[in-house]
KOLTOR-153149 format. One line per field, with one value per residue (C-alpha): residue number from 1; residue in three letters; z, x, y. Coordinates in steps of 0.2 Angstrom, whole numbers, plus 2048, in hexadecimal, padded with zeros to 3 digits. Each point is the difference from the previous one (the first is absolute). Layout:
N
k: NUM|...;
r: ALA|...;
w: Z|...;
u: X|...;
v: Y|...;
***
This chain:
442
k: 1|2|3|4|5|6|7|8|9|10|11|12|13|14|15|16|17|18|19|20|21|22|23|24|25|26|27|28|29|30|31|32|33|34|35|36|37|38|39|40|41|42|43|44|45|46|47|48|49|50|51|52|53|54|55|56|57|58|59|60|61|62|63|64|65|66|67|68|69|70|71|72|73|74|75|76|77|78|79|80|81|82|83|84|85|86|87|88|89|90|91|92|93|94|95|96|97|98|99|100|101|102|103|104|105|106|107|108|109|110|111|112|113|114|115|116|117|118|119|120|121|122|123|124|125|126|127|128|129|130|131|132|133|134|135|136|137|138|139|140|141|142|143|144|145|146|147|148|149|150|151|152|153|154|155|156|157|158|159|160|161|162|163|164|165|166|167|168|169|170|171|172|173|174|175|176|177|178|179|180|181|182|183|184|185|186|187|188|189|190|191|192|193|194|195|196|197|198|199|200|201|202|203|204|205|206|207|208|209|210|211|212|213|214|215|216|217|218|219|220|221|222|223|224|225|226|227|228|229|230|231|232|233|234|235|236|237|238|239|240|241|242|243|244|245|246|247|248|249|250|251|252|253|254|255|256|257|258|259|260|261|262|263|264|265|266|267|268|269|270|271|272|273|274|275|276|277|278|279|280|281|282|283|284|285|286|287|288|289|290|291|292|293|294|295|296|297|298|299|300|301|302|303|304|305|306|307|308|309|310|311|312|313|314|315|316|317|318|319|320|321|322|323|324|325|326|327|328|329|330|331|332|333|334|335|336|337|338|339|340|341|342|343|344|345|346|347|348|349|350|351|352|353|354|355|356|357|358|359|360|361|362|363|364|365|366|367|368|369|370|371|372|373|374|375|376|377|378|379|380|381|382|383|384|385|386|387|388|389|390|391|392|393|394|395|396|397|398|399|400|401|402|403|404|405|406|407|408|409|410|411|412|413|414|415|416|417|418|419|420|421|422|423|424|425|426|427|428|429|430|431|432|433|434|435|436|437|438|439|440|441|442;
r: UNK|UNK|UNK|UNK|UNK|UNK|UNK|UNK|UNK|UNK|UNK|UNK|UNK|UNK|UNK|UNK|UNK|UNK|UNK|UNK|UNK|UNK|UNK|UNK|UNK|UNK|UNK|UNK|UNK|UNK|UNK|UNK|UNK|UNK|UNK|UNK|UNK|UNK|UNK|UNK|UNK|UNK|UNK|UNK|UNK|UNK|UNK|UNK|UNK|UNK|UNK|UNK|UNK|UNK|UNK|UNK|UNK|UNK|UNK|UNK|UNK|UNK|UNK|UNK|UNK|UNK|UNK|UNK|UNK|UNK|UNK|UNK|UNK|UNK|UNK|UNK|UNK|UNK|UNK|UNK|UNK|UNK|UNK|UNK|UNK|UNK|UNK|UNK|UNK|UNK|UNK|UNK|UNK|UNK|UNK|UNK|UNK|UNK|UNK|UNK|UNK|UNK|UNK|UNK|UNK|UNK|UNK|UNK|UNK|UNK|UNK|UNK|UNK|UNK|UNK|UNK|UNK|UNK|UNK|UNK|UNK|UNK|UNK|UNK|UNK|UNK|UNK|UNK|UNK|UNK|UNK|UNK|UNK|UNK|UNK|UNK|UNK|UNK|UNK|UNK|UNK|UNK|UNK|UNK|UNK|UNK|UNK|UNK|UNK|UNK|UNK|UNK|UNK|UNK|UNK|UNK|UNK|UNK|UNK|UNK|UNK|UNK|UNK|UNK|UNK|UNK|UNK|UNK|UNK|UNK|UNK|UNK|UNK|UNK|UNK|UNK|UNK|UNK|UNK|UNK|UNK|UNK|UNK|UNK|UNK|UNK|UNK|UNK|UNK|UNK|UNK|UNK|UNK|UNK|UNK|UNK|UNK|UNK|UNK|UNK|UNK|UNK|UNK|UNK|UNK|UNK|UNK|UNK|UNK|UNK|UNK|UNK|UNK|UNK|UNK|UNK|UNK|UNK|UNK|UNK|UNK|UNK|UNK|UNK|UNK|UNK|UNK|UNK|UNK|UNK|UNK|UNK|UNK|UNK|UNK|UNK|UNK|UNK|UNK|UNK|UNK|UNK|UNK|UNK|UNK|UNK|UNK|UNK|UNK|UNK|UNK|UNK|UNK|UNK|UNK|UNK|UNK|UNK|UNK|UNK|UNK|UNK|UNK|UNK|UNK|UNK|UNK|UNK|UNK|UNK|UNK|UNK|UNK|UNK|UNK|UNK|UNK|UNK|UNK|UNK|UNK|UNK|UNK|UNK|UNK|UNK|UNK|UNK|UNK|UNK|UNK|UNK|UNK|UNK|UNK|UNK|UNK|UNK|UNK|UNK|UNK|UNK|UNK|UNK|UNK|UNK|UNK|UNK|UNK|UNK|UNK|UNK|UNK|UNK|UNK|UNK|UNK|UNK|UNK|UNK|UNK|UNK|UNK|UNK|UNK|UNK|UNK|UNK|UNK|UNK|UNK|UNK|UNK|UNK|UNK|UNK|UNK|UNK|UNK|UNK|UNK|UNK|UNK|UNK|UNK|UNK|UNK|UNK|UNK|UNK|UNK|UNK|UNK|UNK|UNK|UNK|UNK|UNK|UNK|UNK|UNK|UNK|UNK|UNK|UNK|UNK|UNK|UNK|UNK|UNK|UNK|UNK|UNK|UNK|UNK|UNK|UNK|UNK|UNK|UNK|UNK|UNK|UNK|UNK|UNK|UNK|UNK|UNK|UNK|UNK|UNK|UNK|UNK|UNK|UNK|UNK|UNK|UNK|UNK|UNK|UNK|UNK|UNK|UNK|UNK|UNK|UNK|UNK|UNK|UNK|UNK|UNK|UNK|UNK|UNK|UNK|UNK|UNK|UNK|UNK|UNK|UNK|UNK|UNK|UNK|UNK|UNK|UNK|UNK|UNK|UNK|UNK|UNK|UNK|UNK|UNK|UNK|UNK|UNK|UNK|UNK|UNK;
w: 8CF|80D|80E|7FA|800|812|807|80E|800|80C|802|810|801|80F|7F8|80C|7F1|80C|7F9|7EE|7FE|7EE|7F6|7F3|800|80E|804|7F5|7F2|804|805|7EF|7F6|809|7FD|7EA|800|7F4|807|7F9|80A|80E|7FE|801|812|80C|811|80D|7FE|800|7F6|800|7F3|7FD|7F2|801|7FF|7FA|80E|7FA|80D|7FE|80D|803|801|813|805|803|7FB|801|7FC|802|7F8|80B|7FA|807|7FA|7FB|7F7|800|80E|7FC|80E|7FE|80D|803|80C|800|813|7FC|7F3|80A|80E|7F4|7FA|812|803|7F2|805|7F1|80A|7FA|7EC|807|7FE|7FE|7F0|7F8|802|7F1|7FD|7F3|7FB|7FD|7F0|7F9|800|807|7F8|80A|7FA|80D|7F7|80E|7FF|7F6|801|7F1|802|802|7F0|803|7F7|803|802|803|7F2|801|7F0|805|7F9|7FC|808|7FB|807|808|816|802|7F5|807|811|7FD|7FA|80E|80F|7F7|7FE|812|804|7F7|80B|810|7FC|7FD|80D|80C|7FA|804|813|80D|7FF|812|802|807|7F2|806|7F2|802|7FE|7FF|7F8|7EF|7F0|7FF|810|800|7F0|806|80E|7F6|7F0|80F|80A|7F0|7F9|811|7FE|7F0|804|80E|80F|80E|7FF|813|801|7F7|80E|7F6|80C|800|809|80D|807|808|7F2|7ED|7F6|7FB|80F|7FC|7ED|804|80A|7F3|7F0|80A|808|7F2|7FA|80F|803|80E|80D|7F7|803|80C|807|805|80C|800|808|7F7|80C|7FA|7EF|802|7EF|802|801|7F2|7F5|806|7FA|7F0|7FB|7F8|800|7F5|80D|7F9|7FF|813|806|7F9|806|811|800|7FA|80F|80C|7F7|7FE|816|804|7F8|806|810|801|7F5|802|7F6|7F2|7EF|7EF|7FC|7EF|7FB|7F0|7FE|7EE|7FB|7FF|7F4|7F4|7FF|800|80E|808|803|7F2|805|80C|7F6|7F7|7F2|7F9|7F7|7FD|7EF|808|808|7F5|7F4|808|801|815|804|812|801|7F9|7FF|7F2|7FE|7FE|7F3|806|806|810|802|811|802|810|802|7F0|7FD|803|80A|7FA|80C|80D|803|80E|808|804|7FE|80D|80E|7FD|801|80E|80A|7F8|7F6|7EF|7F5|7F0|7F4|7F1|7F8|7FD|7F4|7EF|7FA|80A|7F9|7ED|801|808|7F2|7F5|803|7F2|80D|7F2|7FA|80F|806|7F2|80D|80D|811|80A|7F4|803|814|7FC|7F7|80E|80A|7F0|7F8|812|804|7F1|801|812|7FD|7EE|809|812|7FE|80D|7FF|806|80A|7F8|80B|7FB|800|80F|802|80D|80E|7FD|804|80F|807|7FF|7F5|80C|80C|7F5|7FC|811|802|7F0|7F7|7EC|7FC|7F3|809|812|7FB|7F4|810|80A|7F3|7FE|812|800|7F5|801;
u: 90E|809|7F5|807|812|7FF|7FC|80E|803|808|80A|802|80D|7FD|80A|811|80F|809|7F8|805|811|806|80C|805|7FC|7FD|7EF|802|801|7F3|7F7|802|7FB|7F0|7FC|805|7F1|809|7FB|813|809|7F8|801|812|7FE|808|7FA|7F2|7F6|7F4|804|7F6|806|7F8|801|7F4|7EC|807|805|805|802|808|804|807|7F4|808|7F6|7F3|7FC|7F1|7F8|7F3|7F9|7F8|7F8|804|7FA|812|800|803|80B|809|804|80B|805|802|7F0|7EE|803|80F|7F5|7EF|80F|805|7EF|7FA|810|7FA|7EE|7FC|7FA|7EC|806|807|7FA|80D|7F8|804|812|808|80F|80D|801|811|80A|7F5|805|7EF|7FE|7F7|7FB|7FD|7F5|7F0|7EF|7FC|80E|807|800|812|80C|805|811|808|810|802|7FB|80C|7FD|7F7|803|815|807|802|7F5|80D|7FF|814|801|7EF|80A|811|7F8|7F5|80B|80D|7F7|7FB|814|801|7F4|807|811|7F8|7F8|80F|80B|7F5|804|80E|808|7FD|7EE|7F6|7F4|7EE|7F9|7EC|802|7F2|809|7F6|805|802|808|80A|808|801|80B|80A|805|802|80E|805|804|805|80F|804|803|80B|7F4|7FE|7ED|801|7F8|7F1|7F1|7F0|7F2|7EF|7F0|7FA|7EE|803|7F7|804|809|80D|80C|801|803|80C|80B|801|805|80F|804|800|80E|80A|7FA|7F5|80C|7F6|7EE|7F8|7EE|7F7|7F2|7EE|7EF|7EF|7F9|80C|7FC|7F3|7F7|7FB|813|806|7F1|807|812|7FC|7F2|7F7|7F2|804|7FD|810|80A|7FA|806|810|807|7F9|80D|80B|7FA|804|812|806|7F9|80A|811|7FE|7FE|80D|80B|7FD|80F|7FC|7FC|803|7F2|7FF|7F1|7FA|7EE|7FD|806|7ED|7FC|810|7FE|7E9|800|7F0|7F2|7F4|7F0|7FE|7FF|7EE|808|80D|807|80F|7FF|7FF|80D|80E|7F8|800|80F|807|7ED|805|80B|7F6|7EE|7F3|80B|7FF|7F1|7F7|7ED|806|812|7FE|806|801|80A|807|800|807|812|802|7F3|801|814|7FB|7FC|813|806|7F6|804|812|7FF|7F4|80E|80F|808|806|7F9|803|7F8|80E|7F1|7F7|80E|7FC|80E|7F9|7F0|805|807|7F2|7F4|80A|7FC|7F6|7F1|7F5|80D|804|7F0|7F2|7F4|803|7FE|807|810|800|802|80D|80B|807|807|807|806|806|80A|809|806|806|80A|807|805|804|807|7F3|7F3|7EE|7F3|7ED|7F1|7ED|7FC|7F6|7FF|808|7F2|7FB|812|804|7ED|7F5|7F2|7F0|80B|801|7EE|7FB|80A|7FD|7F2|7FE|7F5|805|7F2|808|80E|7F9|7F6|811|808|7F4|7FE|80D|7F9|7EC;
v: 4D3|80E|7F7|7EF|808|808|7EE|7FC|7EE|7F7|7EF|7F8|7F2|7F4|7F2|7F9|804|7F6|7F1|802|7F4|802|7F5|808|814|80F|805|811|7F5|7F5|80D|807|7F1|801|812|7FA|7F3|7F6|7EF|7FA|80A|7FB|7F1|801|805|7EF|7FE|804|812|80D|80E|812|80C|80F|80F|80D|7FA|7F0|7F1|7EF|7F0|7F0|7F0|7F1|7F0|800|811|806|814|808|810|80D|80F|80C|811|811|80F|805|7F1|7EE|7F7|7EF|7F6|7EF|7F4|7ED|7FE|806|806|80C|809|802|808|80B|805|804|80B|80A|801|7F7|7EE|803|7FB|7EF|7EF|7F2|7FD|80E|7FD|7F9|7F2|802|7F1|7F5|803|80D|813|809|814|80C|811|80D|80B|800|7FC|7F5|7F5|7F7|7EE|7F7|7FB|7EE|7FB|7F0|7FE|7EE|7F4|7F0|7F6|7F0|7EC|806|7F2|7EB|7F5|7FA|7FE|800|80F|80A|7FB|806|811|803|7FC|80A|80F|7FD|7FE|810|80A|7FA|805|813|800|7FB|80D|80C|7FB|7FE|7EF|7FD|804|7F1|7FA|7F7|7F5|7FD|7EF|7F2|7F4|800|803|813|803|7F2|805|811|7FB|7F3|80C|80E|7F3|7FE|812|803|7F1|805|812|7FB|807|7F6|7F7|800|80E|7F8|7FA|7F8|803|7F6|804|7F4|801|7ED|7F7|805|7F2|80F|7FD|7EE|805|80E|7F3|7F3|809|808|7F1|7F8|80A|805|80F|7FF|809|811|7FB|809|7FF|80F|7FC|808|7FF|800|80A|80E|802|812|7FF|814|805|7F2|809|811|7FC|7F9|80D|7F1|7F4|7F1|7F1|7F6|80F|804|7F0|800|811|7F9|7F5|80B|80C|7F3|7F8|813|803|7F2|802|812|7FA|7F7|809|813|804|7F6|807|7F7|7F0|7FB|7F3|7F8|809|802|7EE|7F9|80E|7FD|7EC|803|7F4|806|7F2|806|7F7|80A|810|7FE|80E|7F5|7F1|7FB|809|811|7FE|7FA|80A|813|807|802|7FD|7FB|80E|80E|7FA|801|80F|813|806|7F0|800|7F7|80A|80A|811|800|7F0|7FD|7ED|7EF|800|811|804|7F1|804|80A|7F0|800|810|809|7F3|801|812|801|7F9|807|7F6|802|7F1|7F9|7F3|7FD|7F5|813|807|802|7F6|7F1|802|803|7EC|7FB|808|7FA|7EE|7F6|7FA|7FD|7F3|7F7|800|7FC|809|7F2|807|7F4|802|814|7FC|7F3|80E|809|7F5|7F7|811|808|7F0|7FD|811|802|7F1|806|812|7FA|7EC|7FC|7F3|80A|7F7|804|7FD|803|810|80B|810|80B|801|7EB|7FF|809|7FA|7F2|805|7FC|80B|80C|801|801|810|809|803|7FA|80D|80F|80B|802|802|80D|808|7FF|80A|80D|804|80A|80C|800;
***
């Protein structure tokens, strides 16, 4: 026991405290709550984090579904060293500053995973395994089958978000909005104009970018929903090349191999290149990533794991995965948006700027549980997919007055790019990007 107790263990906190923005405490009390466990109390905690608290051998973490935080546990002989950071990169640095690079493999670093409080005990070798304890369980099939109602709710709590999020910056900082005319980031930028308005800021300020390789229907899209409301003096297209996209570099930024996840945060790569470009001053984009996940609009035949029972039936599967204790819940990488967030967040921060998805906040996603699918679907799929656009434009026009365009659903990069153009320049295969990823480190 007297070996045990003259074990030195050390903390090491790679994590920006720049990026926590808090609504409604400091950071000492967050901070605090945390270091409790009690799941309540941190539950309580409003806005965008990644908390490390800390009190003797015991370390306790919690984020936001917004970022990414990491960890690893290295061995010393004076004891155990805990290292935490948002990228696998930043931990292997810190490893190789210490002379302790030969215990690394991006495998072995661990993901807390979103709205759980992850305990670590530093009492060496062997390590105790992680104590998981949720903090976020919104109570699911709350609301009426009723779309107007469901609507009103979930644009509101959208509303509700944005106007945080504004206060928290200088009235008369330019705002970009990744805008591709679909549901999610065109109601972004509506209930945005519209907070904006009703706050008395000016929405001038306001530009909503759309990538253009020369031959995506999102352009065309983009164009038409604002013009068909007036408001196509803030469209603004950000050209790219094909040729540009660097699949080893878009790999290296995202830490990641999923090939969807890949090919979105390339075109996040080369939306966030080109407003830098052309805007290096810039630095507030907001974007509707998350809004799939809340309204389970993902096309599910092209999962082989699930129906459309599994997912109206597991609670924030699309955000969370099978979710943690699960046989197919990844250490490493967590699971679902949870772990696929770093599809935006690391291109955003690759080229500065500070990014925000108002679709990601708990609140947001608390209505959207909260929706009887079961009811208004009867385990039709073709009614699930309908839902969204039904749900997401009665809403915008309850809270904003404005009457929302809906266009069939594509993803981000079948937007931006043809699809046989985008085939031709990036691979569909999990393994390469696998064998890119790992290259770094083997």
């Amino acid at each position: 026991m007297a070996i045990q107790d003259a074990y030195v263990e050390r903390v090491v906190d790679l994590l920006d405290p720049g990026m926590n923005r808090l609504n409604n405490m400091g950071m000492d009390e967050a901070r605090d709550r945390v270091l409790s466990g009690d799941a309540a109390r941190v539950g309580e905690i409003d806005g965008s984090f990644a908390i490390l608290a800390r009190d003797g051998k015991t370390v306790r973490m919690a984020r936001s579904l917004d970022r990414p935080m990491r960890y690893f546990l290295a061995k010393r002989q004076e004891g155990p060293a805990l290292i935490v950071a948002d990228r696998i990169d930043a931990i292997h640095e810190q490893l190789r500053r210490e002379g302790l690079e030969g215990q690394f493999h991006p495998s072995y670093t661990r993901m807390v995973p979103a709205h759980y409080v992850v305990e670590i005990q530093l009492v060496g070798c062997p390590d105790p395994d992680p104590v998981y304890t949720r903090y976020f369980t919104p109570e699911r099939n709350t609301l009426p089958a009723d779309l107007d109602e469901i609507g009103r709710r979930y644009a509101g709590a959208l509303a509700d978000e944005v106007g945080k999020w504004l206060r928290h910056h200088d009235d008369r900082e330019p705002i970009g909005v990744e805008f591709s005319g679909g549901i999610d980031s065109g109601a972004v930028f509506l209930v945005a104009y519209h907070v904006m308005r009703s706050q008395g800021k000016s929405p001038a300020r306001m530009k909503a970018f759309t990538l253009d390789f020369g031959d995506g229907p999102d352009v065309a899209q983009a164009r038409e929903f604002l013009g068909c409301l007036g408001l196509g003096m803030f469209h603004e297209t950000i050209p790219a090349r094909l040729e540009d996209i660097d699949l080893a570099e878009t790999v290296r930024v995202i830490e990641d191999y999923k090939p969807l996840d890949v090919e979105c945060a390339a075109m996040g790569m080369a939306l966030c290149r080109g407003i830098r470009e052309r805007y290096p001053d810039w630095r507030l984009l907001i974007d509707g990533d998350g809004g799939d996940e809340n309204l389970k609009d993902y096309p599910i035949e092209e999962n082989p794991e699930l129906t459309i029972r599994s997912v109206v039936h597991n609670l924030m599967l699309y955000h969370e995965g099978w979710g943690v204790g699960r046989i197919k819940h990844s250490l490493t990488y967590s699971g679902g948006l949870s772990r696929g967030y770093v599809r935006s967040y690391a291109p955003a921060r690759k080229h500065g700027f500070d990014a925000f998805s108002p679709l990601t906040r708990p609140s947001v996603v608390a209505v959207s549980e909260g929706i009887p699918f079961i009811e208004l679907t009867r385990y039709d799929v073709p009614t699930l997919y309908s839902l969204k656009g039904e749900v997401v434009r009665r809403g915008v026009k309850a809270v904003t007055g404005m009457e929302m365009p809906v266009f069939e659903k594509r993803r981000f990069q079948h937007g931006a790019v043809s699809v046989g153009a985008l085939r031709r320049r990036l691979p569909t295969a999990e393994a390469e990007y696998r064998r890119e990823f790992l290259s770094r480190y083997v």
